[in-house]
N, C-alpha and C positions, 0 to 999 in steps of 0.2 A: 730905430725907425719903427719898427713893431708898436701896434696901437695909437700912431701919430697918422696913418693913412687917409687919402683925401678920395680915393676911390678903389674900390673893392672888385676883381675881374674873374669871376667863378668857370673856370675851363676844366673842371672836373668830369668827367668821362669823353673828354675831347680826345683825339689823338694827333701827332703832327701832321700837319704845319699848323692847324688852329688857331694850339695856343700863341705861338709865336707871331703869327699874323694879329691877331686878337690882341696883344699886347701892344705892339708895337701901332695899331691906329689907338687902343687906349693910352698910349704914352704921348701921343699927338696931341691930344686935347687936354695936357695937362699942363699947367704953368711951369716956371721956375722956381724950383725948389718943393713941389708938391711929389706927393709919394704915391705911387699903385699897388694893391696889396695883388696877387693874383694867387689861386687858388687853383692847385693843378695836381693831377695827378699822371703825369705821363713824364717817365725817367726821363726819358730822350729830351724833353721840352726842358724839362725840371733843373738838370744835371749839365746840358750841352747845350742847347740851340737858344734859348734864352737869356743865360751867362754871359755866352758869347756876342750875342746882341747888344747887352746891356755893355760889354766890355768894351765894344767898337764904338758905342753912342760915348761914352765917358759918364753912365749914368752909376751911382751907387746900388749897390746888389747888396741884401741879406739874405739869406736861403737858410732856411727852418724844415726839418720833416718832422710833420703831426700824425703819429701813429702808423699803420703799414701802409706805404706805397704811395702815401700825397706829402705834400708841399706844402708851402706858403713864401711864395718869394714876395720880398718889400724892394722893390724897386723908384729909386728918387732922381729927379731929373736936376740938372745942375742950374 
């Protein structure tokens, strides 16, 4: 999924619920089959509250850590 992304969600020095809210109306305006890259640096969101999101929608999750303490999750809507 990584480098196929159709929209880029930069939540880097956000902290929860932001990112999760942020994600979830940018996941709205995305087609089927399009991917949101998001850009985050908050465990909580990173690791648990975003995953879990994506796992309930039935959307595809890749989850990368770029250097200490951030993210790049590629999430793809079915």
């Amino acid at each position: 999924m990584k480098g196929k992304e159709n929209e880029t969600l930069d939540v880097l020095g956000r902290v929860c619920p932001y990112p999760l809210v942020l994600t979830k109306k940018a996941m709205e305006k995305l087609g089927s089959g399009q991917i949101l890259k998001v850009k985050c640096d908050a465990p909580a969101s990173a690791e648990d509250s975003i995953p879990k999101f994506c796992e309930k929608q039935g959307y595809a999750l890749q989850v990368e850590k770029v250097g200490d303490g951030a993210w790049e999750l590629y999430i793809k809507k079915p």
